[in-house]
ROBA-267687 format. One record per residue (C-alpha): residue number from 0; residue in one letter; z negated, y negated, x negated. Coordinates in nm, 3 decimals. Each point is the difference from the previous one (the first is absolute). Layout:
ROBA-267687
REC    i  aa        z        y        x
REC  NUM   A        Z        Y        X
...
end
This chain:
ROBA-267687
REC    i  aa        z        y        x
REC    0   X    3.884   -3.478   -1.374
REC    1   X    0.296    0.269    0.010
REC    2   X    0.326   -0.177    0.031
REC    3   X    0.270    0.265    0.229
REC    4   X    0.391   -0.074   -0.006
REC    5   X    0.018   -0.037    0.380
REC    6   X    0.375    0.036    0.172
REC    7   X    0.072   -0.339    0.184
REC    8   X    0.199    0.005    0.337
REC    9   X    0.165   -0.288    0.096
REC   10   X    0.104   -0.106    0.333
REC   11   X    0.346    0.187   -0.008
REC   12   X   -0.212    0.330   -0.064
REC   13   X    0.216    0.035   -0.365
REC   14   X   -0.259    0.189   -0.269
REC   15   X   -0.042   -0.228   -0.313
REC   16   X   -0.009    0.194   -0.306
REC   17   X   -0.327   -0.045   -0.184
REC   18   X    0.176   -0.059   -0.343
REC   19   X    0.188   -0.306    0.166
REC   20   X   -0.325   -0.154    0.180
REC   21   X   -0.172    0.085   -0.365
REC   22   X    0.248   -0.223   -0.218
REC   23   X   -0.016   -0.276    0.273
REC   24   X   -0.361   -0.017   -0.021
REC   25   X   -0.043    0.024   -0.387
REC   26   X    0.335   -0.318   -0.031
REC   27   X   -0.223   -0.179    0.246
REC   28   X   -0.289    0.016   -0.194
REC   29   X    0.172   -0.106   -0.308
REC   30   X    0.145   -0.286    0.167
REC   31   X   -0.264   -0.120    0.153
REC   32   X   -0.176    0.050   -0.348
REC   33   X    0.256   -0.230   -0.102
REC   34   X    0.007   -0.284    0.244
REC   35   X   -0.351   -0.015   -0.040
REC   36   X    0.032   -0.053   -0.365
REC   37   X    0.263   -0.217    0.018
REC   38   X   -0.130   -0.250    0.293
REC   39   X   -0.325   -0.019   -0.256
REC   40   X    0.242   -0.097   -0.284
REC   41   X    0.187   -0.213    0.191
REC   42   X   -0.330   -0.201    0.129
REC   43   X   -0.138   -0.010   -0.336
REC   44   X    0.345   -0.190   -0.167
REC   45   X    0.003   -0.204    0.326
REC   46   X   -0.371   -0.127   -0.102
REC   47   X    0.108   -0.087   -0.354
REC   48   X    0.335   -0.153    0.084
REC   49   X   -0.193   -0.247    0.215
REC   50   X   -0.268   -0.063   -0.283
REC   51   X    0.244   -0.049   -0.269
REC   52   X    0.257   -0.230    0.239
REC   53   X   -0.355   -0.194    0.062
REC   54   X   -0.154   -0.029   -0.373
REC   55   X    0.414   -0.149   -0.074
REC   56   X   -0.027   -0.199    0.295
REC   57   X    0.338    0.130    0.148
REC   58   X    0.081    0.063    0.362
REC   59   X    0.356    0.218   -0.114
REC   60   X    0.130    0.214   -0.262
REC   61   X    0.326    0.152   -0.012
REC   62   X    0.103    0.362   -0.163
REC   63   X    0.319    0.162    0.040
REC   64   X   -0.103    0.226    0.282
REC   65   X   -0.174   -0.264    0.170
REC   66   X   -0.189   -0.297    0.132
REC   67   X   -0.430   -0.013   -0.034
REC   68   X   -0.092   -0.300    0.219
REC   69   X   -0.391   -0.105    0.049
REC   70   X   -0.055   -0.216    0.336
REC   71   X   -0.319   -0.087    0.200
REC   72   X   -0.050    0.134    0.385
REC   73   X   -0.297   -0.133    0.134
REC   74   X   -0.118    0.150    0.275
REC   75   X   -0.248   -0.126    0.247
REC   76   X   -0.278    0.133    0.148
REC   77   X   -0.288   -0.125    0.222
REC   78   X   -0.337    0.095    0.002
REC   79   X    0.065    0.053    0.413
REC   80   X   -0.417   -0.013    0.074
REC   81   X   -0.031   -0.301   -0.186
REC   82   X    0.279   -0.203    0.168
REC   83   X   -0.039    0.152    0.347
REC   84   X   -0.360   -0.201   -0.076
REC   85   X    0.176   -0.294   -0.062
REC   86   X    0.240   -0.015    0.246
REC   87   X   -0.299    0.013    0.271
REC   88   X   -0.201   -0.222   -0.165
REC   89   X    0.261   -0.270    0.010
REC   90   X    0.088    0.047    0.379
REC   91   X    0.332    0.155   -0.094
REC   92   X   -0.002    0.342    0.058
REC   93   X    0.082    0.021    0.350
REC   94   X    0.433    0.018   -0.030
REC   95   X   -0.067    0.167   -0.392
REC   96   X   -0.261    0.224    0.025
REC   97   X    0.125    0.358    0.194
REC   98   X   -0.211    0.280    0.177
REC   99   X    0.206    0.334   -0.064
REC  100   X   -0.062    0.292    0.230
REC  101   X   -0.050    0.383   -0.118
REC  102   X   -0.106    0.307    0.107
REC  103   X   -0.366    0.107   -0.082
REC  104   X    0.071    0.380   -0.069
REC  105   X   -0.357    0.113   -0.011
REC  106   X   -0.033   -0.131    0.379
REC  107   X    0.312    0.096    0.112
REC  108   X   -0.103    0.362   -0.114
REC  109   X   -0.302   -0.011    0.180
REC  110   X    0.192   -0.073    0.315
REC  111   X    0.192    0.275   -0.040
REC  112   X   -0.284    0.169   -0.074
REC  113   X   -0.192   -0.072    0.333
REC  114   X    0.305    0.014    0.143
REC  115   X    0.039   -0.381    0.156
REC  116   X    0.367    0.039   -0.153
REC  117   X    0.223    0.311    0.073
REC  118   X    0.088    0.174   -0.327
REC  119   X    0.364    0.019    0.081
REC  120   X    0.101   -0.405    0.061
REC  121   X   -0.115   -0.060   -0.348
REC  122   X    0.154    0.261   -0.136
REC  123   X    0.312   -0.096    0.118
REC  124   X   -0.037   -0.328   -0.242
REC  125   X   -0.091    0.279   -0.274
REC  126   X    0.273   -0.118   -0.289
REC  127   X   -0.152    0.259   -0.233
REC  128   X    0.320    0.076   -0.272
REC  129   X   -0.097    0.329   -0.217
REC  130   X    0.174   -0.059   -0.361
REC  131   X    0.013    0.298   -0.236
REC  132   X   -0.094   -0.095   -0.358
REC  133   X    0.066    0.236   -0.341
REC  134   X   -0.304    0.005   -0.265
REC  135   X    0.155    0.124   -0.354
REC  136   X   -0.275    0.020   -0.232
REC  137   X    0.086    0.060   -0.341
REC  138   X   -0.212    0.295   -0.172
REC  139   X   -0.160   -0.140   -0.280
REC  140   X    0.051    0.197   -0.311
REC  141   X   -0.239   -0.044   -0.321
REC  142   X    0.045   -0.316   -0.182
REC  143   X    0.160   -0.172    0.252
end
């Protein structure tokens, strides 16, 4: 696949020089390049910073540019089916247990479809947002 230096216009119609766009590009790659590297380095000390603190059974340790601190979140969970289950089963469930309400796309585009509802009231609860997104890919080069 041919790669083309392509003029970009933006919304005040001012002409970006290719050589500009270029070097943005190419610092974004190698930043990204970067962060990427980095956030895997960090993770990796952050993994053996908790394993030593917990083979010398300490929750702290201070260094002269900081603080590391170890502490336990628990965070809950419920297998939903299972207590749902439960909470009929034990003649509770009536004030706990809720009913939500949604909208069954496949049938409501059928009744647009056989037109039982005009096109133009749903539309008009459309809250489609378009969001432009920027794919750099970095051209591998032998070795890498």
């Amino acid at each position: 696949m041919s790669r083309k230096k392509i003029e970009v216009v933006p919304d005040n119609n001012q002409v970006v020089p290719n050589d500009d766009l270029t070097k943005l590009v190419e610092s974004y790659i190698e930043n990204k390049t970067s962060e990427d590297y980095y956030k895997k380095l960090a993770s990796a000390e952050n993994t053996e910073i908790k394993t030593i603190m917990h083979s010398m059974n300490i929750n702290s340790w201070d260094t002269s540019s900081g603080t590391a601190t170890i502490s336990e979140q628990t965070r809950e969970t419920f297998l939903e089916d299972k207590l749902i289950e439960f909470l009929k089963t034990n003649n509770v469930a009536n004030d706990i247990v809720k009913t939500k309400e949604y909208v069954d796309f496949d049938a409501l585009e059928s009744a647009i479809y056989n037109e039982k509802i005009p096109t133009e009231l749903v539309k008009q609860m459309d809250d489609c947002k378009e969001k432009k997104v920027v794919t750099v890919l970095r051209i591998k080069k032998k070795g890498d």
